[in-house]
N, C-alpha and C positions, 0 to 999 in steps of 0.2 A: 409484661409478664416476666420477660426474663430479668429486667431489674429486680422482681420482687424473689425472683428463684436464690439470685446474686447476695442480695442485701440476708434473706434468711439466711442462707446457708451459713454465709460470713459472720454474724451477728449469733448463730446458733451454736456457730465454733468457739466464742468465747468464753462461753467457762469451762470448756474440756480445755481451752490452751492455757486457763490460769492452773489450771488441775494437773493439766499432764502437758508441761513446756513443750515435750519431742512432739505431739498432736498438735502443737500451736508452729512448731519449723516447718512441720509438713503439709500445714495450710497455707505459709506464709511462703511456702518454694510453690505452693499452687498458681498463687496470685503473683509469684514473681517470673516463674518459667511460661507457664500455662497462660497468664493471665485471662483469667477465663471471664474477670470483671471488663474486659474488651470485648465480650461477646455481648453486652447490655449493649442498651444504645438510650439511655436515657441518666437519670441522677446516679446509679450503682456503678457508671463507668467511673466518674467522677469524684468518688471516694476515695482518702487514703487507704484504703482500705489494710494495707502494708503494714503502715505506721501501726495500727490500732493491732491489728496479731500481733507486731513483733514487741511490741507496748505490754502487752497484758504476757505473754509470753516471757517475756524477762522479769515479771514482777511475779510469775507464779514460780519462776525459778529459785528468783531471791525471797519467796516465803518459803520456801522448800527447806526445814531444817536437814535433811537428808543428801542435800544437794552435792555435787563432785564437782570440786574447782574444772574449770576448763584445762585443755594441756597447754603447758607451757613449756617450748622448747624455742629450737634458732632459729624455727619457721615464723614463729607468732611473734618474736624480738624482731625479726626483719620485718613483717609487717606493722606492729607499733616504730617502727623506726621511721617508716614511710611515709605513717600517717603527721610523726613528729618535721618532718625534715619535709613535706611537702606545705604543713600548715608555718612552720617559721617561714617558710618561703613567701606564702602568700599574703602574711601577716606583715611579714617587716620588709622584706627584697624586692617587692613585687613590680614589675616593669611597667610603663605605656599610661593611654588614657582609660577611663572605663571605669566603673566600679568594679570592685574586688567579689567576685563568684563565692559567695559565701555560703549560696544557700548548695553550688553542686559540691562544695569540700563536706557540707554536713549529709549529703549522700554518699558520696565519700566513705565516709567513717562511719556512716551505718551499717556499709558492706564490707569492711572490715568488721565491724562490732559481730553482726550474725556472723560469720565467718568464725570469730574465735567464740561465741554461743552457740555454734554449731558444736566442737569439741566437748564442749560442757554435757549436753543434752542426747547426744550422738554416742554412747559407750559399748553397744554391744556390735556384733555382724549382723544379727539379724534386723536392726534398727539401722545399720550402715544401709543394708539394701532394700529394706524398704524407702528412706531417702533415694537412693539410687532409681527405684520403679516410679517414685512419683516427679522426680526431675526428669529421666527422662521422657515417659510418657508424657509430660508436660510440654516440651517442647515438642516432641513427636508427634503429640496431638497435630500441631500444626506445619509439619514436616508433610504426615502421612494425608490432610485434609489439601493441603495445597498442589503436593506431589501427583497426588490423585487426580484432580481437577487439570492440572497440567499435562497430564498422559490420556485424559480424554479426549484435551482438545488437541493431541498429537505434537504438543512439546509446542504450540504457539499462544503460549500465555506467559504474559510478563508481570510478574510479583515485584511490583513498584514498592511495598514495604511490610513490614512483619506486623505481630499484632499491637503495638504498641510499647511505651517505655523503653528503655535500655537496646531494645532488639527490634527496634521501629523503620531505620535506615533497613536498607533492602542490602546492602553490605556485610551489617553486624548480622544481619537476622540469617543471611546466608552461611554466615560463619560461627553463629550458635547452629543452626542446625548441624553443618558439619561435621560440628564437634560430638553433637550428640548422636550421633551414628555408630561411633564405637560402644557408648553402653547400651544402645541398644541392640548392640551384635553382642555382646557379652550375655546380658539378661538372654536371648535368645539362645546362646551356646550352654550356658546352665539350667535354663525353667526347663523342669520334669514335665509340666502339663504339655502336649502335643498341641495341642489347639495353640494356648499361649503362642509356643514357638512358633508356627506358622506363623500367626499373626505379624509375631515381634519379626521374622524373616522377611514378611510382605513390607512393613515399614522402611527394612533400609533403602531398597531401588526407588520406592516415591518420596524418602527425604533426601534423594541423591538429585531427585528428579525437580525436587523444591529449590535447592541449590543451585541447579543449572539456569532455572527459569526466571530467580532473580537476575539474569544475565552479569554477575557479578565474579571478574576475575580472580579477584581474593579468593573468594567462596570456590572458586573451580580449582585454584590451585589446593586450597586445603584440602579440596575433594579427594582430589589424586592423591595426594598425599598422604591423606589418612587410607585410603582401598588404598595403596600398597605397602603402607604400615599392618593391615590387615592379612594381607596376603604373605607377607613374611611373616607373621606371626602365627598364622593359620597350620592346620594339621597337615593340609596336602595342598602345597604351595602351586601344582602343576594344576590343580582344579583351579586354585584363583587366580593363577595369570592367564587361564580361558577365559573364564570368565569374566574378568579385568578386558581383557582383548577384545571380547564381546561387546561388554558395555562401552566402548571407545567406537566399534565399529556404529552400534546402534544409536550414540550422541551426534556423531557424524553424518548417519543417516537421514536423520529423523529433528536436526538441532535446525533454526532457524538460521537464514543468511548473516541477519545480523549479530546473532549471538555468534557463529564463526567466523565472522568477521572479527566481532573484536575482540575474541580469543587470539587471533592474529594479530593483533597487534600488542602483543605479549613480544614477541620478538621481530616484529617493526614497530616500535615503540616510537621512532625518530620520526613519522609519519602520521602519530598520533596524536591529536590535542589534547587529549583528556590523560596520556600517559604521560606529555610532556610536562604539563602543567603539574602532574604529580611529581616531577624530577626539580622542576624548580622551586615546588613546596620544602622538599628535603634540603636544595643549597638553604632556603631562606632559615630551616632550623637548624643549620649546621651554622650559621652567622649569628643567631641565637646562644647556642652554645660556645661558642670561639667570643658573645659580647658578654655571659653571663653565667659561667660555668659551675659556678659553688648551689647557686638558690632557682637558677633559671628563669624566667622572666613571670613568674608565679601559676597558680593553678590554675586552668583554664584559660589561660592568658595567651595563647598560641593567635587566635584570632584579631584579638588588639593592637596588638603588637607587630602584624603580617606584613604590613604597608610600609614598617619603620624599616621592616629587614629585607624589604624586594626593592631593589633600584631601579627596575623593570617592571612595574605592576600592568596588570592587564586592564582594557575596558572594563570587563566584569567585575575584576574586583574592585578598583575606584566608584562601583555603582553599587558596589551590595549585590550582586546577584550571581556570585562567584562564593564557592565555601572556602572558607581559609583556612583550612587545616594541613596538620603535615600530612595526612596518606600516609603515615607511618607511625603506631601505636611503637615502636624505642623511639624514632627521634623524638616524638612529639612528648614523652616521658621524659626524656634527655631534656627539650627546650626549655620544657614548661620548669621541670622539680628539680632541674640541675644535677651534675656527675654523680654525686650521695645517691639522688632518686632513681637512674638510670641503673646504677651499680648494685643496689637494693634488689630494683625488678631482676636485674639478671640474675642474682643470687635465687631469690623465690622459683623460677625458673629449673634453674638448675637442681634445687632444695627437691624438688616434687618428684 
């Protein structure tokens, strides 16, 4: 039944998105934030579904004689530069054994592509934020359903991973939600409706609470980070460092042994396997970049290439059953795309 809810809806949205592209971004940030085709459990998970909105989506654009070029400034140049100077990379420079990851660079460039069809189709504030409501509630959805679930069973529930795609590791997913904490303290500091506000106010503590329960230190550090990003920026700062102080005393309360455990080893890291092994991740992409510093050892090539640059390799990873990655979204931008690709991101970075 719910494939069949899944497959109509999606199927029903395509000729509003050849008609009207912005209805065809806002189904396709459905399926990409929300992915609400992970709530099937039969063939409607299993569809591109993506492909096929953002397919009809940009073809209803370019029938569009009315159409508005997307904007082009030195945001969108530094991203076509990236997509240029990561794909010569992977094409001609590319290090190690393994076939060459062609199909994730043309993911890749998809999300650059809606990224700058966003521009295009995106032109008023009131179409900014309704984007804004359906991203965030999208993620939110699954913020405020896990958050919840988490607070009832008294902060002992471990979110081993997110709903699938891009936000699947229990890592990334902690750290999308994170992120999506601030608009939805925003949407909640502007919507007139009362009811709304509650609502959207009840979501942040149970996506805070989503975040925790992945036991994911990334995800914990951003936490902080963003509440006291909040809290400085807030109207009455003395209310949110209570409140801030609260929520510390009540994580601590109420967190499990092993989740503050290995928050603790945040600063006994030297004690830690899983911290250290991320410390030796980083020497091996910094030997990466000191072997390959123009092109980097190609796109997604971090993992191929782990064994050439650790002189030290572990059991686990001579057996496969170890991830080989840097643990660090620059170096591993650094290894992989080379100084151009590293220099780029920090530019976008700081651009925004």
């Amino acid at each position: 039944m719910r494939d069949l809810v899944v497959a109509l809806f999606i199927l029903g949205s395509i000729p509003f998105s050849f008609r009207k592209p912005f209805l065809g971004l806002l189904v396709f940030s459905l399926l990409a934030y929300m992915r609400f085709q992970d709530l099937a459990w039969g063939f409607a998970k299993e569809q591109r579904w993506s492909l096929i909105i953002a397919a009809v989506s940009v073809m209803g654009y370019l029938a569009d004689a009315n159409r508005k070029a997307p904007i082009w400034n030195g945001r969108t140049l530094l991203l076509i530069l990236m997509v240029l100077q990561t794909g010569i990379g992977l094409a001609f420079f590319a290090v190690g054994p393994g076939k060459h990851d062609w199909a994730g660079y043309q993911e890749f460039v998809k999300i650059i592509g809606i990224t700058v069809f966003t521009t295009a189709v995106v032109r008023t504030r009131n179409q900014l934020r309704i984007l804004v409501w359906v991203i965030a509630l999208g993620l939110g959805f699954h913020g405020a359903k896990n958050g919840l679930a988490a607070t009832i069973k008294m902060g002992n529930l471990f979110i081993a991973h997110g709903p699938g795609g891009m936000i699947k590791d229990n890592n990334d997913f902690a750290l999308a939600v994170a992120m999506i904490i601030p608009w939805i303290y925003y949407l909640a500091q502007s919507e007139l409706n009362p009811t709304l506000t509650k609502i959207l106010k009840l979501m942040v503590p149970l996506c805070a609470m989503t975040v925790i329960s992945t036991r994911s230190r990334g995800g914990t550090l951003s936490l902080a980070f963003m509440g006291a990003l909040i809290i400085w920026r807030s109207r009455n700062r003395l209310i949110g460092i209570i409140l801030g102080i609260f929520a510390v005393v009540v994580v601590v309360a109420f967190a499990p042994d092993e989740y503050k455990e290995r928050l603790g080893t945040i600063q006994t890291y030297e004690e830690d396997g899983s911290a250290m092994g991320r410390i030796r991740a980083w020497k091996v992409a910094l030997r990466m970049i000191e072997a390959h510093p123009m092109f980097g050892v190609g796109f997604n090539r971090f993992s191929q290439n782990h064994l050439t640059f650790e002189p030290h390799p572990t059991l686990g990873q001579l057996n496969g059953d170890s991830a080989l990655v840097a643990h660090n979204s620059y170096l591993q931008i650094w290894a992989e795309g080379g100084t151009p690709a590293f220099l780029i991101y920090l530019s976008l970075i700081l651009a925004t």
